[in-house]
N, C-alpha and C positions, 0 to 999 in steps of 0.2 A: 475574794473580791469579785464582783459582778464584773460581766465585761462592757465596755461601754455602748450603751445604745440608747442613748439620750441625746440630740443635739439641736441646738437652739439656731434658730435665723432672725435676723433683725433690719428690716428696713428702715432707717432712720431716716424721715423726710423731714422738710421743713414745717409741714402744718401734719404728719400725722406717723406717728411709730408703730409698724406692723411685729410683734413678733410673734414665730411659728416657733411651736415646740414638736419633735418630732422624735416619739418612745419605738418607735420599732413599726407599731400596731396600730399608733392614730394619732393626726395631725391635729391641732387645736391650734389657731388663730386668735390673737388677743390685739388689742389697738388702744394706742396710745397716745398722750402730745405731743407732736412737731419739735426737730432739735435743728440747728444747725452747727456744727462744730466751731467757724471762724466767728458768729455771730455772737454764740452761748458760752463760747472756753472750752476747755477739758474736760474743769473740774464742775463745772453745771453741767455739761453735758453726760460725765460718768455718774454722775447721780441719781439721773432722769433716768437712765438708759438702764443701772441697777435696780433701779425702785420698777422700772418696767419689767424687766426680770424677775425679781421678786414675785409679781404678783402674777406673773404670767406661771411660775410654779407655784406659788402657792395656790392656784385656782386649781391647778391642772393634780396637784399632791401636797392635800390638806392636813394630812398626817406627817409629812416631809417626809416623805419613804423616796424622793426621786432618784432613778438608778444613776448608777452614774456617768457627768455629763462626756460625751467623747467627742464635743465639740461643741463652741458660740463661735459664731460669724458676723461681723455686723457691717450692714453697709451705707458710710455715715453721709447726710448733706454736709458738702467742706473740708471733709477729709482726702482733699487728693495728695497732697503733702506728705514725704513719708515720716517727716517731723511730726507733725501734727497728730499723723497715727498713730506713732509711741509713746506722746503724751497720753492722748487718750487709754491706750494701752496699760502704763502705769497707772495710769489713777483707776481704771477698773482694773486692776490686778491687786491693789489695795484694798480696794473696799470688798471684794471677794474676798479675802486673804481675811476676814474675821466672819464671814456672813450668815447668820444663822443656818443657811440652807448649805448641809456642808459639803454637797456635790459638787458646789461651786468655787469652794478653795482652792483646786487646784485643777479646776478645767482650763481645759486650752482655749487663749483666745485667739482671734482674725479681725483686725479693721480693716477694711476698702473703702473705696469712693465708693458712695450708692451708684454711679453707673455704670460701676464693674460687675456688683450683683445681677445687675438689668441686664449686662450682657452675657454673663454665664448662665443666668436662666433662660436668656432666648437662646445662645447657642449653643451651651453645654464644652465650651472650650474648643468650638471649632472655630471660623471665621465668618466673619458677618458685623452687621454695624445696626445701632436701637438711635434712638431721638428720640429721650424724655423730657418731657416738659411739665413741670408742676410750678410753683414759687419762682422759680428760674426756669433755664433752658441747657442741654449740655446735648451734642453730637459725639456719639463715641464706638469705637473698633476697633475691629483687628483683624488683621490682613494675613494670607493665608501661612505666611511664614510667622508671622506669631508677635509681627508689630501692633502694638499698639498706639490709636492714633485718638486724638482728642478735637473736637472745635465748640469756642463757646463755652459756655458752666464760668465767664469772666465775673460774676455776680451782679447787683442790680445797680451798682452803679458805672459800670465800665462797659454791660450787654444783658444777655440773658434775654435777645429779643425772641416773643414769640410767647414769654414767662409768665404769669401770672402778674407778680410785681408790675412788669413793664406793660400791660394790657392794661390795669389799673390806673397807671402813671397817663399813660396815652389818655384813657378816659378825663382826667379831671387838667389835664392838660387842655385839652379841646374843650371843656367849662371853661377853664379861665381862658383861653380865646376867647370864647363867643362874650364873656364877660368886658371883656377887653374892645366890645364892638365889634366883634370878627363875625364868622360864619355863625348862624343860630344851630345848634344840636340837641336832642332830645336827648343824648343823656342829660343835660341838664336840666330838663327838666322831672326825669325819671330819679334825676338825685335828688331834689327840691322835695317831691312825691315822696321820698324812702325816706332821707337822713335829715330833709330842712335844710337844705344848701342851697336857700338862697339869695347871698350876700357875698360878696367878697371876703368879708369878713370871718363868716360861716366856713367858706372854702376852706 
């Protein structure tokens, strides 16, 4: 039996799934649709996440010769739960457990919080702190003795200021102001221009 040196990484964001396949010799980059775990389930989310695996080997070994895998790591939006990780966990340990590609039957998996990956690729497991912001927002570290500390990542309706979402929100907030009689803003008129919002209604 080969020894393992195949191992896959996966950033699961909410508008965009990176995964990296990495044989020893060469990295290949593949991209994919946006997941979020608390938003999509488990079992939507192990599906998406398989079908992206899938095709990120099938591109990468069209013959299905892939060696064998000695590691998936995925780091999910909404996964900070360690409930939620083992969900996840079992239901892609299932769907491997028959999958054509048979490297994958019995690879070892890893869920984290996607801002756990963002902090081990910035610091490699030493101490330091990132601020991601995509869809949401999350603050996140670790301190030299090896705490881990979190602010923020509460989701779009509790925070997440800073986020995507909440810049949005802010925008067609200040439309219906000025709709409202309030201060006049050119977003509303740049949304009138793009999408035809211009009616309350429309909003």
């Amino acid at each position: 039996m080969p020894s393992p040196r195949l191992f896959l990484g996966l950033d699961v964001g909410d508008t965009h799934t990176h995964v990296r396949v990495d044989d020893g010799a060469l990295c290949t980059q593949h991209l994919g649709a946006g997941l979020h775990l608390l938003r999509d389930g488990a079992m939507r989310t192990a599906d998406r996440v398989a079908d992206h695996i899938h095709a990120a080997l099938a591109h990468d070994f069209p013959d299905n010769t892939a060696p064998t895998v000695g590691g998936i790591c995925l780091g999910v939006a909404g996964a900070s739960r360690f409930e939620d990780q083992q969900l996840l966990l079992a239901d892609l340990r299932q769907r491997f457990s028959t999958s054509d590609i048979r490297v994958l039957r019995d690879a070892p998996l890893a869920v984290e919080h996607a801002a756990t990956i963002a902090l081990e690729a910035a610091f490699g497991g030493e101490s330091g702190a990132i601020v991601t912001v995509g869809a949401g927002s999350v603050a996140y570290g670790r301190t030299i003795d090896g705490d881990v500390l979190r602010v923020g990542g509460w989701g779009s309706l509790l925070g997440d200021e800073g986020g995507g979402y909440a810049i949005g929100l802010a925008a067609l907030r200040s439309v219906a102001a000025a709709m409202d009689g309030g201060p006049p803003t050119l977003i509303a008129v740049l949304l009138a221009e793009r999408y035809g919002l211009l009616t309350q209604h429309a909003l």
